[in-house]
LUMTI-508052 format. One line per 10 residues: number of its first residue (from 1); their letters; for each residue x, y, z of N, C-alpha, C. Coordinates in steps of 0.05 Angstrom, whole numbers. Layout:
<balums>
NUM = A = X:Y:Z:X:Y:Z:X:Y:Z; ...
</balums>
This chain:
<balums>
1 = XXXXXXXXXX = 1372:1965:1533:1389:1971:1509:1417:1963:1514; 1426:1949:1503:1454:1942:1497:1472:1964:1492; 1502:1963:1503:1518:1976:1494:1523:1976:1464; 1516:1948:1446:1530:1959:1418:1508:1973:1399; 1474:1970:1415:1460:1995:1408:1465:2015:1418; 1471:2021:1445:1474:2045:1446:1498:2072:1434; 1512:2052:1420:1537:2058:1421:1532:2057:1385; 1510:2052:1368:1510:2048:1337:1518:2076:1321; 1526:2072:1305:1519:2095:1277:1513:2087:1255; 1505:2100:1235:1497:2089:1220:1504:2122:1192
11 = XXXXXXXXXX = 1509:2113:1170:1533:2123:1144:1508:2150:1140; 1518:2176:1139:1497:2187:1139:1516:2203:1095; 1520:2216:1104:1535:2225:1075:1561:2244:1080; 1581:2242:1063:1604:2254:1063:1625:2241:1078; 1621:2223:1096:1643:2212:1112:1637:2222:1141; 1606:2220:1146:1587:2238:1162:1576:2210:1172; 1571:2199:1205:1559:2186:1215:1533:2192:1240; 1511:2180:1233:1500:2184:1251:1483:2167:1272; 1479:2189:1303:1480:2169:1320:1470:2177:1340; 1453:2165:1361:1447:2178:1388:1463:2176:1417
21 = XXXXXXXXXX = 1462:2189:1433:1463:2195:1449:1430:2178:1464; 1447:2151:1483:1425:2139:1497:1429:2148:1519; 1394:2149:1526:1381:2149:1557:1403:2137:1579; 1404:2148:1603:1416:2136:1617:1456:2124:1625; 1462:2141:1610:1492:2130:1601:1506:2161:1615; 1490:2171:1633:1494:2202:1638:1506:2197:1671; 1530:2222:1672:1539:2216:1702:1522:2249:1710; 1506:2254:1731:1499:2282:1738:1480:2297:1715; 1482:2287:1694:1466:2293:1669:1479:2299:1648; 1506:2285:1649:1524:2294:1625:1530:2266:1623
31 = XXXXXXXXXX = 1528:2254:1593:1537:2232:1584:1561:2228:1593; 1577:2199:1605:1602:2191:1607:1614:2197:1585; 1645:2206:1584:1666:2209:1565:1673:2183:1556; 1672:2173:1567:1682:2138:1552:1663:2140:1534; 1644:2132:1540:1616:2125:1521:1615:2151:1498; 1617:2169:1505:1620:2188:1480:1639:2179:1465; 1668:2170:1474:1689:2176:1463:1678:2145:1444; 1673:2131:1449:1662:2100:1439:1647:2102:1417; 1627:2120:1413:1614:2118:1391:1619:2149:1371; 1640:2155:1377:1663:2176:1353:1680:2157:1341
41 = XXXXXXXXXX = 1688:2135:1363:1709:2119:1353:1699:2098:1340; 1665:2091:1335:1659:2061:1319:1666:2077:1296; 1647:2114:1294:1651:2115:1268:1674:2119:1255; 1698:2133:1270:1720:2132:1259:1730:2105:1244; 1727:2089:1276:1731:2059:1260:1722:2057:1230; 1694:2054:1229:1672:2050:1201:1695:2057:1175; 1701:2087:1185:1703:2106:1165:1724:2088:1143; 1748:2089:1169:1766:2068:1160:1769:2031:1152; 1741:2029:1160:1738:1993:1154:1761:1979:1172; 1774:1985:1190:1786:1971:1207:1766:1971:1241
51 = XXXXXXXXXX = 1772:1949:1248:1753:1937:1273:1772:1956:1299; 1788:1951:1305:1794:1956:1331:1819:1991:1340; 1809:2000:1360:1826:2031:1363:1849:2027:1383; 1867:2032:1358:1895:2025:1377:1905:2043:1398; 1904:2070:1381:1904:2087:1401:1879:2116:1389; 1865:2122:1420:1849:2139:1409:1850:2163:1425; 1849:2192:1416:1854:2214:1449:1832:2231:1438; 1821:2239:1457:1791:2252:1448:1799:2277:1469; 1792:2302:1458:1786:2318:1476:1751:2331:1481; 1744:2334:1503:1714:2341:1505:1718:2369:1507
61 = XXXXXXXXXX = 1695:2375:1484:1685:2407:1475:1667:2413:1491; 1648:2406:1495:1620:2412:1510:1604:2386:1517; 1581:2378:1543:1570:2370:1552:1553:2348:1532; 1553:2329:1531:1540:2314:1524:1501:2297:1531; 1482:2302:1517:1462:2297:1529:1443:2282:1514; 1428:2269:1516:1408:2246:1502:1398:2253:1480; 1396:2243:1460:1395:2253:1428:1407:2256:1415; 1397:2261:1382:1417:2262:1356:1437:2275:1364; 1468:2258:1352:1486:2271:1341:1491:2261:1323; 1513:2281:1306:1534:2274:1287:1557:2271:1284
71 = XXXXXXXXXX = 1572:2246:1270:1595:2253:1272:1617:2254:1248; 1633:2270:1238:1639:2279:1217:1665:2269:1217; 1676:2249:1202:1699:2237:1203:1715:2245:1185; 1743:2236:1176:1766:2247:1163:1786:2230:1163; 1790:2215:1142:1817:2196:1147:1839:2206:1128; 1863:2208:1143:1887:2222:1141:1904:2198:1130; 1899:2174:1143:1927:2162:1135:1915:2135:1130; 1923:2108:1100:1918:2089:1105:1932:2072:1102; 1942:2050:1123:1968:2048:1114:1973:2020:1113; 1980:2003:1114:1980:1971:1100:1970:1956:1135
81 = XXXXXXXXXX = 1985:1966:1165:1977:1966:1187:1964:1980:1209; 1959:2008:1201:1940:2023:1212:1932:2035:1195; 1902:2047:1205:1893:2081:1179:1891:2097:1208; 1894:2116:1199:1895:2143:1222:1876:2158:1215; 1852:2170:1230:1826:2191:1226:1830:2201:1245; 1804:2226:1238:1792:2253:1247:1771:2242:1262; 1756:2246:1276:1726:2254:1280:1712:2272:1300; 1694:2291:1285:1682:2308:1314:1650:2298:1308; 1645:2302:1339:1620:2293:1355:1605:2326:1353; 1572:2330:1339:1568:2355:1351:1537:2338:1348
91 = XXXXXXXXXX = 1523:2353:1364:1497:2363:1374:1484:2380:1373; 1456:2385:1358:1453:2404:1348:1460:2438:1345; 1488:2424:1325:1508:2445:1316:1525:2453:1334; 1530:2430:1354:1550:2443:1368:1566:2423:1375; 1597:2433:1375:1613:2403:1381:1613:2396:1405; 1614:2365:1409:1622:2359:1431:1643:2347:1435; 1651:2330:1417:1682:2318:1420:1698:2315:1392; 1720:2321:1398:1743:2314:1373:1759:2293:1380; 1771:2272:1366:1779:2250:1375:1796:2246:1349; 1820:2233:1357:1845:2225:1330:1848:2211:1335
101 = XXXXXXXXXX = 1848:2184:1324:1861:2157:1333:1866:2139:1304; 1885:2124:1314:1900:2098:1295:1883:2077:1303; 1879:2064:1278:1856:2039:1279:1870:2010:1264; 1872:1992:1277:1873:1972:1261:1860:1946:1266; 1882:1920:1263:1858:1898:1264:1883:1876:1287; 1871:1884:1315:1885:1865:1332:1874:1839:1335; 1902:1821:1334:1892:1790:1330:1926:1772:1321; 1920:1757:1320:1941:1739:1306:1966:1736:1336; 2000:1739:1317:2002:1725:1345:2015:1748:1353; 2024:1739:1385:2037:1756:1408:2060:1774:1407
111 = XXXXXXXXXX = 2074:1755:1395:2107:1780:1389:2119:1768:1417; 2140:1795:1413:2156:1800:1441:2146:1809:1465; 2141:1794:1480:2136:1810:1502:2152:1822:1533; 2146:1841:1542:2160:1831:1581:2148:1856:1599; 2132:1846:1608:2125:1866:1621:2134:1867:1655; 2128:1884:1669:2151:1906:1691:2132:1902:1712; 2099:1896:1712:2078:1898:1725:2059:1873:1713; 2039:1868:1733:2011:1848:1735:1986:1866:1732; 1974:1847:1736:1938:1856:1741:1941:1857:1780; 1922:1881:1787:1912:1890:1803:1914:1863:1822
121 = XXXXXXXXXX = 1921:1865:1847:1905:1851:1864:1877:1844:1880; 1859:1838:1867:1836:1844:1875:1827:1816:1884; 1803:1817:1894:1785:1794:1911:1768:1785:1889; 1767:1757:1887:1740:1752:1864:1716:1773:1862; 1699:1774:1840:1683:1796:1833:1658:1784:1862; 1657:1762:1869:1640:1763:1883:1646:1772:1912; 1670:1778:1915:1678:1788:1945:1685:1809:1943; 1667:1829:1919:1681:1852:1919:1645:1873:1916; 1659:1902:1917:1623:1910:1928:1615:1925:1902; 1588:1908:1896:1582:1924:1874:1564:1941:1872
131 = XXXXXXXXXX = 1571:1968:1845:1562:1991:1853:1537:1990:1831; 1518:1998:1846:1489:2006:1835:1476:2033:1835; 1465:2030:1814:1450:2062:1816:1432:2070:1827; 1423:2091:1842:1406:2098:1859:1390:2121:1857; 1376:2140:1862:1361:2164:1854:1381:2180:1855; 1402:2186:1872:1423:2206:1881:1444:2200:1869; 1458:2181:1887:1488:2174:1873:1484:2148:1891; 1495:2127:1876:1519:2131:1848:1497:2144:1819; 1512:2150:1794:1501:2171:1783:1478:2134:1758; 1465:2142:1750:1453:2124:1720:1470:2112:1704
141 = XXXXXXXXXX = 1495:2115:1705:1509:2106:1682:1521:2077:1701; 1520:2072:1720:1525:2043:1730:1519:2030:1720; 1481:2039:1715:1458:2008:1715:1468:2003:1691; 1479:2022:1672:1491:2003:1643:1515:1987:1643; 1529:1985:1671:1549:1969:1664:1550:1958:1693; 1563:1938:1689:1573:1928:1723:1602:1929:1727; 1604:1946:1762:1624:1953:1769:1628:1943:1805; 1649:1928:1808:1654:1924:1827:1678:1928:1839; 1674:1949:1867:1692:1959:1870:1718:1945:1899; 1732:1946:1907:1758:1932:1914:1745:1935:1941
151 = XXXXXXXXXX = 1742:1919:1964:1720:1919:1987:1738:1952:1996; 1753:1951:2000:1772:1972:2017:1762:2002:2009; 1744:1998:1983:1743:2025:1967:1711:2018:1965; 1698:2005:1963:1674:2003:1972:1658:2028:1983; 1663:2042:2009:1653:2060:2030:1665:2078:2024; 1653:2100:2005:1661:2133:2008:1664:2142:2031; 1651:2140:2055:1660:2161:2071:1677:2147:2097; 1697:2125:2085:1721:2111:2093:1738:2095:2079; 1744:2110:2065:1769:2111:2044:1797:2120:2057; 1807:2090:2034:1846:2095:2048:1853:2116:2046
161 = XXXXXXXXXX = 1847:2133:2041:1865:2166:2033:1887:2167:2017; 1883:2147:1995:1907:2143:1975:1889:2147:1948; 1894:2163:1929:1884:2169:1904:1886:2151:1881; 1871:2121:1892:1870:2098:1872:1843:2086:1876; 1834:2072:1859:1817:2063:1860:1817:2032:1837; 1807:2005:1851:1810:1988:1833:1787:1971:1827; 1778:1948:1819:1759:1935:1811:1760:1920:1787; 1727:1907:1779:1717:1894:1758:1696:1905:1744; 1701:1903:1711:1684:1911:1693:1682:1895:1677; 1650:1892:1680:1639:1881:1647:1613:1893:1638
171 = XXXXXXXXXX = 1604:1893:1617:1582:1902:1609:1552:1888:1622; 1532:1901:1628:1505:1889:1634:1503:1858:1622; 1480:1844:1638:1478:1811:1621:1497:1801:1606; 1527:1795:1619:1546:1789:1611:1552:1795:1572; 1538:1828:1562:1549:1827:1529:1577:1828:1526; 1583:1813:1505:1620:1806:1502:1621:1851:1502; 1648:1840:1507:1659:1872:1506:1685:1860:1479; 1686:1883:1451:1695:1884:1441:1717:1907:1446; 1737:1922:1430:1763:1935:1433:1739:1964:1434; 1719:1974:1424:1710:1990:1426:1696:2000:1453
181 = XXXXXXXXXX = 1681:1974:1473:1664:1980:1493:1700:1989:1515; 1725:1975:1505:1747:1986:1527:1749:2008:1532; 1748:2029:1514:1734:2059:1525:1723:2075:1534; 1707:2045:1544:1685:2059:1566:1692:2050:1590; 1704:2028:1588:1716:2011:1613:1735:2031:1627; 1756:2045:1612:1780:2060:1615:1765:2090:1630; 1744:2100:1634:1726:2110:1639:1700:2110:1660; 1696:2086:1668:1674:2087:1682:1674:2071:1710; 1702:2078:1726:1696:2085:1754:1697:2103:1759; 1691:2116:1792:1688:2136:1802:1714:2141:1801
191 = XXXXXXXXXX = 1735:2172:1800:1747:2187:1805:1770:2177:1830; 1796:2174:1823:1816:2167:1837:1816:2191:1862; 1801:2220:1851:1798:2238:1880:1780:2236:1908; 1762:2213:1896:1742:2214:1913:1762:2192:1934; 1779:2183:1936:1785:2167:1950:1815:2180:1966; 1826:2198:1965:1844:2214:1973:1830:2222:1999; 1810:2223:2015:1799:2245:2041:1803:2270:2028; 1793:2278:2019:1797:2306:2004:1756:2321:1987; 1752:2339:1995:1721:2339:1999:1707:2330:1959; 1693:2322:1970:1682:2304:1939:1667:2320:1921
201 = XXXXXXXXXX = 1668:2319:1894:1662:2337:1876:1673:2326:1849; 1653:2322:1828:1654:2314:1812:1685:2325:1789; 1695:2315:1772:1717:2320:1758:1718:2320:1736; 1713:2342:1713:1709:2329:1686:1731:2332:1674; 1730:2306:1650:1745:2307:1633:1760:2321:1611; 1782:2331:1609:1785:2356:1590:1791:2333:1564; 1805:2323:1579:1820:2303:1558:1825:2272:1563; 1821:2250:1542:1832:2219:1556:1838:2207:1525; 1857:2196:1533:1874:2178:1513:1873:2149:1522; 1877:2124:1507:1866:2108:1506:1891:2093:1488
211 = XXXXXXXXXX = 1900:2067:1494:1925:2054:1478:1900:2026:1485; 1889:2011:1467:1885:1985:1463:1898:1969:1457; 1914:1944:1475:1938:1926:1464:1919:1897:1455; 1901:1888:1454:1895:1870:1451:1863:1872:1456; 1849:1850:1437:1822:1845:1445:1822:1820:1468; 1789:1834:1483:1798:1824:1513:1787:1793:1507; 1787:1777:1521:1777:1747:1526:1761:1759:1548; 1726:1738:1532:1712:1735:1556:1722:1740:1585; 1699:1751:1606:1697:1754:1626:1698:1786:1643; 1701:1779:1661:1707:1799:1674:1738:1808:1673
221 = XXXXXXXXXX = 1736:1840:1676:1757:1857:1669:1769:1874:1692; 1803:1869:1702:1801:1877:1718:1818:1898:1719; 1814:1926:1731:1817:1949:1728:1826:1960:1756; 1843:1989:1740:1872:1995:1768:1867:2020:1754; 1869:2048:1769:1869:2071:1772:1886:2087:1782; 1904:2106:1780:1919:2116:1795:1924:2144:1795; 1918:2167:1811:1937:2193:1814:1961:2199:1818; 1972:2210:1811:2007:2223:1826:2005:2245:1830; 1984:2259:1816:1998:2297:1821:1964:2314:1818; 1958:2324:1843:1934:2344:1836:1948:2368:1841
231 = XXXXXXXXXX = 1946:2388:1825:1963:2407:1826:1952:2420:1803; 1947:2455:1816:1952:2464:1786:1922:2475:1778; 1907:2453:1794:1874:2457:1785:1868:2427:1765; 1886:2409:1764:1881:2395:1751:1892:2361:1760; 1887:2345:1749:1897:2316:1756:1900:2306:1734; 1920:2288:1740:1920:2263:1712:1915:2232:1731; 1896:2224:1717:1892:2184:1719:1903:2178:1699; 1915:2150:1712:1931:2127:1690:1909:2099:1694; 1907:2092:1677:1896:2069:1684:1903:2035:1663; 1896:2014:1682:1902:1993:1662:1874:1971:1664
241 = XXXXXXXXXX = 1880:1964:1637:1855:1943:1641:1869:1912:1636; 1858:1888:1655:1874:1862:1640:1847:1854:1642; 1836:1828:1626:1822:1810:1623:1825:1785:1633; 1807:1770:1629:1802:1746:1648:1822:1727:1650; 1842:1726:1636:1870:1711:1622:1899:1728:1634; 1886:1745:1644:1912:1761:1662:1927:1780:1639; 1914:1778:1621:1936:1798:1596:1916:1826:1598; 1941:1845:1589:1945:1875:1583:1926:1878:1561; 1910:1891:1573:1886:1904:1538:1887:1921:1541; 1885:1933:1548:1881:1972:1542:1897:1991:1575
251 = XXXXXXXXXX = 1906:2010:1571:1921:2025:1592:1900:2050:1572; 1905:2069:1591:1892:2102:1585:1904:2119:1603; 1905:2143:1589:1916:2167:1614:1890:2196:1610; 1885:2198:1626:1865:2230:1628:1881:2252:1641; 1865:2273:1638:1866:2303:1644:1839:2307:1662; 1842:2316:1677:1812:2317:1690:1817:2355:1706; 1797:2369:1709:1789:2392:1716:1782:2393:1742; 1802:2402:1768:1789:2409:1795:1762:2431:1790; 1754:2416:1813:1729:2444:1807:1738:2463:1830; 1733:2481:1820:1751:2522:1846:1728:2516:1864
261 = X = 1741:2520:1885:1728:2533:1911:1729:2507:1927
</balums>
């Protein structure tokens, strides 16, 4: 199954979309947040008839798991260059995610630019180690996408002891990745904690925001992760994505939950 099946909805009534929850897209048995947050955001998109999410911030209500949901959209604003919506994600009757985001239609030309930073230093995707799914870990939601991680970060249990993590993403059997699958991209490596020396344990998402600057150009996508502050009981990742052309497509920032003890 393809990400833009897995990821479908389809107009149910009221400004109401519906949609599943696919097999396999699960980290530990809870659907990835990206991937959730991806198919709140086609229908938001829908709702509004604009293609791409400029900026989208979802917060997760509850656990996500294989099967019907719904998702109940709301557009607030429509405006000659963005429309602004609502949408919550629930499961039988229960929510799983609320998501707000500005939608419009990226394309045309460049503007001003100057940016302060590059793309990641990394090793071609073929000199870099890629991660596969296995009965244990890594978790099922790999085999839906390909991820290759920076050789240095490769080996969990010899890691730099620095709270980053970097690599390449693209979707299975090279499917193009549109401005929607970047939400899953922004989402689906392992945890900038697991790479600190610090004892390993999964991290969920309270919250992740998502800024799309551009739709990506073919290829592989290359992705940078970073911590500054666990503290508190909690962490924030920043992350950036560039595409095969060396340009800025999407940056994201999360909230993530230490787990006690």
């Amino acid at each position: 199954m393809t990400f833009a099946e897995a990821s479908r909805v389809v107009p149910a009534t009221d400004g109401t979309w519906d949609g599943e929850i696919a097999p396999g897209w699960d980290i530990l048995g809870n659907a990835d947040g990206g991937y959730l947050l991806a198919i709140a955001a086609r229908a938001a998109s829908m709702a509004v008839g604009r293609p791409d999410p400029v900026s989208v911030t979802a917060h997760f209500l509850s656990p996500g798991h294989p099967g019907p949901v719904s998702v109940a959209t709301t557009v607030f604003k429509e405006g000659r260059r963005l429309a602004t919506a609502g949408a919550t994600m629930s499961a039988g009757g229960k929510p799983v995610l609320a998501l707000l985001g500005s939608f419009g239609e990226l394309g045309g030309e460049v503007g001003l630019e100057r940016l302060e930073a590059g793309p990641p230093d990394l090793p071609p995707p073929a000199e870099c180690v890629p991660v596969e799914p296995t009965e244990t870990f890594p978790t099922p939601f790999v085999g839906r996408v390909e991820l290759r991680l920076h050789p240095e970060m490769g080996d969990l249990t010899n890691v730099p002891g620095a709270p980053r993590v970097s690599g390449w993403f693209r979707l299975r059997d090279e499917e193009p990745i549109d401005t929607i699958a970047l939400l899953v991209a922004v989402d689906a490596f392992p945890p900038t904690v697991f790479f600190a020396n610090l004892p390993l344990a999964w991290v969920p998402t309270l919250e992740l925001t998502t800024h799309v600057r551009a739709r990506p150009a073919p290829g592989w996508l290359a992705c940078a992760f970073t911590t500054r502050f666990i503290t508190g009981g909690f962490l924030e990742e920043d992350g950036e994505v560039w595409d095969s052309t060396g340009r800025l497509v999407a940056q994201s920032r999360q909230l993530a939950l230490l787990p006690r003890g």
